[in-house]
C-alpha positions as CSV (number, residue, x, y, z in Angstrom):
1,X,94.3,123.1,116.6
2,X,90.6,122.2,116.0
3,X,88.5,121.8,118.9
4,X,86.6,118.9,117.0
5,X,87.0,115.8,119.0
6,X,90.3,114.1,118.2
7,X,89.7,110.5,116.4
8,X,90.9,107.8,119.0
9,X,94.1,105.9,117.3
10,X,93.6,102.1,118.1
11,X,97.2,100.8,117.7
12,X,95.4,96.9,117.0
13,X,93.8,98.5,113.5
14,X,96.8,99.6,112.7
15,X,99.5,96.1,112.2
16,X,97.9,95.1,109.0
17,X,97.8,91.1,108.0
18,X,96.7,90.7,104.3
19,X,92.9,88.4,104.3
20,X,93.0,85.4,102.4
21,X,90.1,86.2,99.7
22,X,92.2,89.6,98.7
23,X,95.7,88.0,98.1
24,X,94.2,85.0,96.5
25,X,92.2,87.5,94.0
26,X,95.7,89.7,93.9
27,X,97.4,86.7,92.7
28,X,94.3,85.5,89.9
29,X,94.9,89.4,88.7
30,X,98.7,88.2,88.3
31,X,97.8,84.7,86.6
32,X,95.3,86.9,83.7
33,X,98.6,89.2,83.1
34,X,100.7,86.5,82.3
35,X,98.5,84.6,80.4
36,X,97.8,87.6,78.3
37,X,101.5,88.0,77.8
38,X,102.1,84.7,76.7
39,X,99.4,84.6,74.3
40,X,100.2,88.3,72.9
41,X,103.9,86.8,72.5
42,X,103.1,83.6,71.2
43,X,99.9,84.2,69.2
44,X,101.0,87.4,67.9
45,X,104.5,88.1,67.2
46,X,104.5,88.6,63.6
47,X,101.9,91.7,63.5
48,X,102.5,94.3,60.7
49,X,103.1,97.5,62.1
50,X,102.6,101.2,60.3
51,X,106.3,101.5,59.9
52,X,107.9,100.3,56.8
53,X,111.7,100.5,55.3
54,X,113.0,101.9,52.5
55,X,111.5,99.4,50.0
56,X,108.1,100.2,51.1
57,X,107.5,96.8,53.3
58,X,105.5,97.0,56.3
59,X,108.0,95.9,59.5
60,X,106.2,93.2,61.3
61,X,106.1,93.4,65.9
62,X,105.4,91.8,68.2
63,X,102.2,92.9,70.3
64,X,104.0,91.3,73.8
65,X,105.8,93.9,74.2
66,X,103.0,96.8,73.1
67,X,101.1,95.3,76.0
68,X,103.8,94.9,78.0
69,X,104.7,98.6,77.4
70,X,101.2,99.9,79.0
71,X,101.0,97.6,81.8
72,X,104.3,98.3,82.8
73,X,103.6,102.4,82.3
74,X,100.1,102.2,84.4
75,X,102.3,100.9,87.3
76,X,105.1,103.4,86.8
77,X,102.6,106.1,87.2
78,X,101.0,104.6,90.7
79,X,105.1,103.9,92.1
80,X,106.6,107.0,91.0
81,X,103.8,109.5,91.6
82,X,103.1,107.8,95.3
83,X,107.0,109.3,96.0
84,X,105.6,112.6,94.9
85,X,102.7,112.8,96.8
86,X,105.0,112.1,99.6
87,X,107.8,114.3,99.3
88,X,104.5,117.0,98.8
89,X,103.4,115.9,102.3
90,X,107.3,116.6,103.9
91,X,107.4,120.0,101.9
92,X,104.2,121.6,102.9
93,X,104.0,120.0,106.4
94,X,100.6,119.1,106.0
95,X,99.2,117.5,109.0
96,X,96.0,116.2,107.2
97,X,97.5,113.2,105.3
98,X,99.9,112.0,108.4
99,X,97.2,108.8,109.4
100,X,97.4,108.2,105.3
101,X,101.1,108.7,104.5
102,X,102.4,105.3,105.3
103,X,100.7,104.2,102.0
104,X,102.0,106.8,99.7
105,X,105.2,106.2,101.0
106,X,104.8,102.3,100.2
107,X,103.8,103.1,96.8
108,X,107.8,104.2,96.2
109,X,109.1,101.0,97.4
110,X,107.8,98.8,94.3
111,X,110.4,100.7,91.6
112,X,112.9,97.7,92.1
113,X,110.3,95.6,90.9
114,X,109.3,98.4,88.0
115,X,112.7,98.2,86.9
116,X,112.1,94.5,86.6
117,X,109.0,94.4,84.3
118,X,111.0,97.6,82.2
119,X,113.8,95.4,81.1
120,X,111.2,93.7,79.5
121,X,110.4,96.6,77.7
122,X,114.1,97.1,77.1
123,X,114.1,93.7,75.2
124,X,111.2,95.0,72.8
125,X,113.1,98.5,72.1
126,X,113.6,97.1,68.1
127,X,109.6,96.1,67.9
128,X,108.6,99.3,69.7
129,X,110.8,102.0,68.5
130,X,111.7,102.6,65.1
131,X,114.6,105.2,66.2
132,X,116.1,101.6,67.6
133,X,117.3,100.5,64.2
134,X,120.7,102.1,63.5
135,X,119.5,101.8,59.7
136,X,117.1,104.3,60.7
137,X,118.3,106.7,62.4
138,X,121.2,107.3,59.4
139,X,118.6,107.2,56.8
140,X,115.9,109.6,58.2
141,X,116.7,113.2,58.3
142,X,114.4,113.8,61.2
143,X,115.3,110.9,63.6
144,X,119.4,111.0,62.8
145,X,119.1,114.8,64.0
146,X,117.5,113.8,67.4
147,X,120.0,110.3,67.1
148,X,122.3,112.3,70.2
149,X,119.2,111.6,72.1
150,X,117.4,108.7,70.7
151,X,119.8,105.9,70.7
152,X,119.5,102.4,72.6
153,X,122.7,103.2,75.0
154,X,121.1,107.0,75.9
155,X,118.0,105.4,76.4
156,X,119.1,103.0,78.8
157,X,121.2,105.0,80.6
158,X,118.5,107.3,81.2
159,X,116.1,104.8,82.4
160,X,118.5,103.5,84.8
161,X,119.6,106.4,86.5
162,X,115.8,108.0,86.6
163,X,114.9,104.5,88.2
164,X,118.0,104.6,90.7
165,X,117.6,107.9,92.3
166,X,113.8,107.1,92.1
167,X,114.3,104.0,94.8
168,X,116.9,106.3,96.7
169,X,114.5,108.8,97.6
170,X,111.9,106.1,98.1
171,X,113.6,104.0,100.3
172,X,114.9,107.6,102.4
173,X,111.3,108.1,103.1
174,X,110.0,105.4,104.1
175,X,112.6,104.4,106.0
176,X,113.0,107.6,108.2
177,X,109.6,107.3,108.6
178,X,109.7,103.8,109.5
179,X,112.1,104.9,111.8
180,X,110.3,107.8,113.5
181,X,107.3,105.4,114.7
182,X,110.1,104.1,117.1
183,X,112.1,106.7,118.1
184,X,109.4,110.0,118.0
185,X,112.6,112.1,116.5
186,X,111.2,115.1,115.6
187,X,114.4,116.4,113.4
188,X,113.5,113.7,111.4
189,X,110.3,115.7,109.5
190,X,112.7,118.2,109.2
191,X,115.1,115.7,107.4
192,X,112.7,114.7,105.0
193,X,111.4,117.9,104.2
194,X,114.4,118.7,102.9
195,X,115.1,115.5,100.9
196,X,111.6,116.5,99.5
197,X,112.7,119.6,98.0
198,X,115.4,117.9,96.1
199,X,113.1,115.0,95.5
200,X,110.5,117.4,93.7
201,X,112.8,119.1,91.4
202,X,114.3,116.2,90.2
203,X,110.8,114.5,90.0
204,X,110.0,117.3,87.5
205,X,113.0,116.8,84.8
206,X,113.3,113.1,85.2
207,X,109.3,112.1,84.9
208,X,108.7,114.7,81.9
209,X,112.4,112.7,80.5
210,X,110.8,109.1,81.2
211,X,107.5,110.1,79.4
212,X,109.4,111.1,76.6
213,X,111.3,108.5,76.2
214,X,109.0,105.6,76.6
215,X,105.7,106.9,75.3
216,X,106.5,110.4,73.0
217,X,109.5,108.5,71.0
218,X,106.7,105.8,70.2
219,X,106.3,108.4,67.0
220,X,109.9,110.3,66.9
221,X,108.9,112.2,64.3
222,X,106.6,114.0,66.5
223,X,106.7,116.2,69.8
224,X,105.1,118.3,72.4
225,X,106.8,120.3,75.1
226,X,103.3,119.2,77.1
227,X,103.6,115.6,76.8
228,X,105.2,115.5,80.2
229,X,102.8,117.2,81.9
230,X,100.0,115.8,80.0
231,X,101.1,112.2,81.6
232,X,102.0,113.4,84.5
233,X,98.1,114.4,85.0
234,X,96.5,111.4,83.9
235,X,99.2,108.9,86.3
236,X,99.0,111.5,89.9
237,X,94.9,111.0,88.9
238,X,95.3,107.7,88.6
239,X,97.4,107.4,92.1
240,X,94.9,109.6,94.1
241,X,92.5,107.3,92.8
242,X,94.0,104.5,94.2
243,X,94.2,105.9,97.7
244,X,90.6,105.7,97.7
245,X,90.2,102.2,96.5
246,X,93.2,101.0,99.0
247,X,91.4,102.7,101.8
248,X,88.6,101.6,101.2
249,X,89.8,97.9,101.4
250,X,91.5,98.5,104.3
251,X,88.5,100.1,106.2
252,X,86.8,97.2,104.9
253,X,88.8,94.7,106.6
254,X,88.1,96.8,109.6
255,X,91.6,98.7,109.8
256,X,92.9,102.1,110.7
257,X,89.6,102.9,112.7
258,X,88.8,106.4,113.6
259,X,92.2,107.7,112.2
260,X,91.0,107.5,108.9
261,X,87.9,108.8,107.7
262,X,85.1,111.4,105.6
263,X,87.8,113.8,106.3
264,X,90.2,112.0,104.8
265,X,88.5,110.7,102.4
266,X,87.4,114.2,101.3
267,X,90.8,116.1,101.1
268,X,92.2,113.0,98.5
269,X,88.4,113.3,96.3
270,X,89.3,117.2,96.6
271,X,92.7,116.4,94.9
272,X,91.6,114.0,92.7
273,X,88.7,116.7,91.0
274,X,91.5,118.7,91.0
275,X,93.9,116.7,89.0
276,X,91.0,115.3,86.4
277,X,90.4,119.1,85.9
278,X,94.0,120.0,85.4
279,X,94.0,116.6,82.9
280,X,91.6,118.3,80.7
281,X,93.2,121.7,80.9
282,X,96.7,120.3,79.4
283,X,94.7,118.0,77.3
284,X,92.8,120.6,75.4
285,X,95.9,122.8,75.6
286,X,97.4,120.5,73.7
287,X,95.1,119.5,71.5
288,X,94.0,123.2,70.4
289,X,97.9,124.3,69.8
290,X,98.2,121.6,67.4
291,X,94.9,122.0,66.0
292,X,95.3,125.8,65.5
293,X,98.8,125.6,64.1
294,X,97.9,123.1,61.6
295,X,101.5,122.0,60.8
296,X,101.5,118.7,59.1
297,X,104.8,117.6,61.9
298,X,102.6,117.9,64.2
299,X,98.4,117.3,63.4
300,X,99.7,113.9,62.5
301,X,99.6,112.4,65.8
302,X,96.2,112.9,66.3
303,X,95.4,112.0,62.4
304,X,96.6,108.4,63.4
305,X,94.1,108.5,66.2
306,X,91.3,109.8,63.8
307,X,91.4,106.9,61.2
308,X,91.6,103.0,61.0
309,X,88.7,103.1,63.8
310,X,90.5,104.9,66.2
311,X,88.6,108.2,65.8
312,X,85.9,106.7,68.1
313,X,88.5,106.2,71.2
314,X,89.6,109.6,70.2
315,X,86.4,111.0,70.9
316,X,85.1,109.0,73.8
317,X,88.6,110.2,75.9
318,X,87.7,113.6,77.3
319,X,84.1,112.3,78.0
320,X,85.2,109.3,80.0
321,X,88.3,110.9,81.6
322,X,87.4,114.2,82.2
323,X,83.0,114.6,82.2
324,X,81.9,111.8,84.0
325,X,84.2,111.7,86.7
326,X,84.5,115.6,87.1
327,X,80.7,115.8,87.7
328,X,80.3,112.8,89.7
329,X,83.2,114.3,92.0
330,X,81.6,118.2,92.2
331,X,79.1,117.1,95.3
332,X,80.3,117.1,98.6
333,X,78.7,114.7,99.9
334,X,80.1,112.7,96.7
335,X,83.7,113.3,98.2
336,X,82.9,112.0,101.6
337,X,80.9,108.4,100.7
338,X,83.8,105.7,100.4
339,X,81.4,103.4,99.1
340,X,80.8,106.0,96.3
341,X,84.3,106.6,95.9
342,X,86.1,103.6,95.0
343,X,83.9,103.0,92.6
344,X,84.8,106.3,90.7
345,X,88.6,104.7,91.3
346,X,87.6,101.8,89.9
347,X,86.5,103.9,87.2
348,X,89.5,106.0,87.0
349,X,91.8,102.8,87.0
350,X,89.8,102.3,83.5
351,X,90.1,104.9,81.5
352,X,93.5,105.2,82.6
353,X,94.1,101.8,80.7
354,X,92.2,102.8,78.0
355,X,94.5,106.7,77.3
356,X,97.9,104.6,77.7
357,X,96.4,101.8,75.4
358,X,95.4,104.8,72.9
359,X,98.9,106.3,73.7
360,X,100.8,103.4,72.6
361,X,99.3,101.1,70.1
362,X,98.2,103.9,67.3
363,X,102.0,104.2,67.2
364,X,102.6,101.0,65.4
365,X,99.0,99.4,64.5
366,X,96.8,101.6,61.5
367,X,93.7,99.8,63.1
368,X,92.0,99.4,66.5
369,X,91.4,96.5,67.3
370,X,89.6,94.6,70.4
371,X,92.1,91.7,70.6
372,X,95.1,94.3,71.1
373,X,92.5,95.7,73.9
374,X,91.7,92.6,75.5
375,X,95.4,91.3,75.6
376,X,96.6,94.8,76.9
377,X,93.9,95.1,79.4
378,X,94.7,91.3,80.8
379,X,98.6,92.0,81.2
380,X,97.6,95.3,82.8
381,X,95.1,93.3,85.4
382,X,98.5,91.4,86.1
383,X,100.5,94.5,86.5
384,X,98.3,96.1,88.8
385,X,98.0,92.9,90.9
386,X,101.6,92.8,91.0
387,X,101.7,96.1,92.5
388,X,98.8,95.3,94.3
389,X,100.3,92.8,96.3
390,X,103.8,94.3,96.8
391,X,102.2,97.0,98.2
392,X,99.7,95.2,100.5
393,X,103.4,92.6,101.8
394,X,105.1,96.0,102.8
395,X,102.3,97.4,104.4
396,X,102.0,94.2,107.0
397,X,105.3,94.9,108.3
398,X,104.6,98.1,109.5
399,X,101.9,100.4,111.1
400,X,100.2,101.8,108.8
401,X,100.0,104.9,110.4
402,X,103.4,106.9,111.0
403,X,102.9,107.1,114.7
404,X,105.7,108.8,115.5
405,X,105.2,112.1,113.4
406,X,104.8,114.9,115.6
407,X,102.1,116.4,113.1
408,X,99.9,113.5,114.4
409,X,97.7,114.9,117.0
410,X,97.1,117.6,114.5
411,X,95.4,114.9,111.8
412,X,93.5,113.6,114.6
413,X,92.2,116.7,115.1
414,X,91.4,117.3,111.4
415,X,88.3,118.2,110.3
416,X,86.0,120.0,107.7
């Protein structure tokens, strides 16, 4: 144990009441996402896609569920990567994030409500998917080969039982650790650390399954044994980034006290360089395989992003995702100013919109343009104050610090 001073743990900062002025602006973010969806439904449900049928006509969509399909995905990302980050915690025993926990493991709680906003998505499978259409999948070589796969009921079942054991392992630890606050069992970490290990390998088959599924198939003709990594990268960046910005209201509102601070703040900034770094790695890797191989199955899924005004999101990704925040993140002091960081995950949040709108709509729309944007970016303001609010609801019921975790001393102590 450090001999730094501990932090003093003020149990008062620590029952959390959600202020006024945040849940009303929580629910505006709501009202923009579902006025976006209802005009992306209503005002444009006839919109020609890239696809067309045997006879050489374009199919027509329906851009609801195109936006729909990104809002939902940013929130996936936050939900199912907060579990991860978690079951990470349990499995290395780290003492440093024990005052922070609590909101990672809240994060878990909200994939009822995910599964919710994906049978929306469900509904859409026919507008979003070509491999949806029976006719399809017996006419095209390609897609009828992968059809054991890529079929509505396979599809379904998939998504269900990813988002079932998902909520299982959520609810397990957040209610142990719930549980711990009152009881100080220490067998309890030992519990979870366990569950963690069967948490994480699951995590790793099921997530890189879900990104397959609901972005990859977007072009079935297409694949990369990287795409679930790829996402995987961009969502955990997009979580860690939202520590930050949830912290920082918090602190603002004058909670959590001395048991959250620089230090804190640092070790999450450390991890979140880290992850925009690894983001660029499997990026480029990506990229440069396809590049280099130069097999027409393949270079056309960046050819799509390259023409019909795309190119120009193409190229302004790795600069906006990866340069800016990577050098803005390299200074120490940087990592230690909250007021600096949520910002940056304000930021973050961005760009993360912007990849999963340049993930989806090139799929099934031959031009950008800013009305797909703007209605995509409004439903995804609604999504995220969805979760925003879910999150904030669970968090009042509990401490927000798991005060009966015998590792909590230890973060007290922590320092760098």
């Amino acid at each position: 144990m450090s001999a730094h001073k501990a932090a003093k743990l003020d149990e008062k900062l620590l029952i959390f009441k959600l202020p006024a002025n945040l849940r009303n602006a929580l629910i505006a973010m709501i009202g923009i996402g579902v006025v976006s969806l209802l005009v992306a439904f209503l005002g444009y449900g006839h919109e020609s896609s890239r696809h067309m049928d045997e006879a050489g006509h374009f199919h027509h969509t329906n851009l609801g569920y195109h936006a729909l399909l990104v809002a939902t995905y940013f929130v996936a990302g936050l939900a199912i990567t907060g579990i991860f980050f978690t079951a990470i915690q349990h499995l290395t025993g780290s003492h440093w994030s024990v005052t922070v926990r609590r909101l990672f493991e809240t994060y878990g709680l909200f994939i009822p409500v995910l599964g919710v906003l994906l049978i929306g998505v469900l509904f859409g499978m026919h507008d979003l998917y070509e491999w949806a259409d029976a006719t399809v999948r017996e006419k095209d070589h390609l897609i009828h080969h992968k059809s054991g796969y890529l079929n509505p009921t396979a599809f379904i079942i998939r998504i269900v039982l990813f988002l079932v054991v998902w909520t299982v392992f959520a609810y397990i630890f957040h209610s142990k650790s719930v549980g711990q606050d009152k009881d100080k069992e220490v067998g309890t970490t030992k519990t979870l650390a366990k569950f963690s290990g069967g948490f994480i390998l699951f995590f790793a088959l099921s997530w890189c399954l879900f990104a397959f599924d609901l972005l990859m198939s977007l072009s079935p003709h297409w694949f990369s044994t990287m795409f679930g990594v790829y996402t995987f990268a961009g969502a955990f960046q997009t979580s860690l980034a939202s520590y930050l910005l949830v912290i920082a209201i918090l602190k603002k509102n004058g909670f959590y006290g001395e048991v959250v601070n620089e230090n804190h703040y640092h070790d999450i900034a450390k991890f979140l360089l880290g992850m925009t770094t690894f983001w660029a790695y499997v990026g480029f890797s990506q990229f440069m395989l396809i590049w280099y191989a130069n097999i027409p199955e393949e270079t056309f899924f960046y050819e799509m992003r390259l023409t019909g005004g795309w190119g120009y999101t193409t190229l302004a990704l790795p600069f906006v995702k990866f340069v800016i925040p990577f050098l803005l993140l390299l200074n120490r002091p940087n990592k230690r100013n909250l007021d600096f960081l949520w910002k940056i995950a304000i930021w973050i949040f961005a760009v993360q919109f912007f990849e999963l709108f340049w993930l989806v709509f090139p799929a099934s729309f031959e031009k950008f343009s800013f009305v797909h944007f703007g209605l995509s970016l409004g439903a995804t303001v609604g999504t995220i104050g969805l979760f925003g609010l879910f999150v904030f609801k669970k968090l009042e019921k509990h401490s927000l610090v798991p005060v009966g975790d015998p590792r909590l001393d230890e973060c007290l102590h922590h320092n760098q």
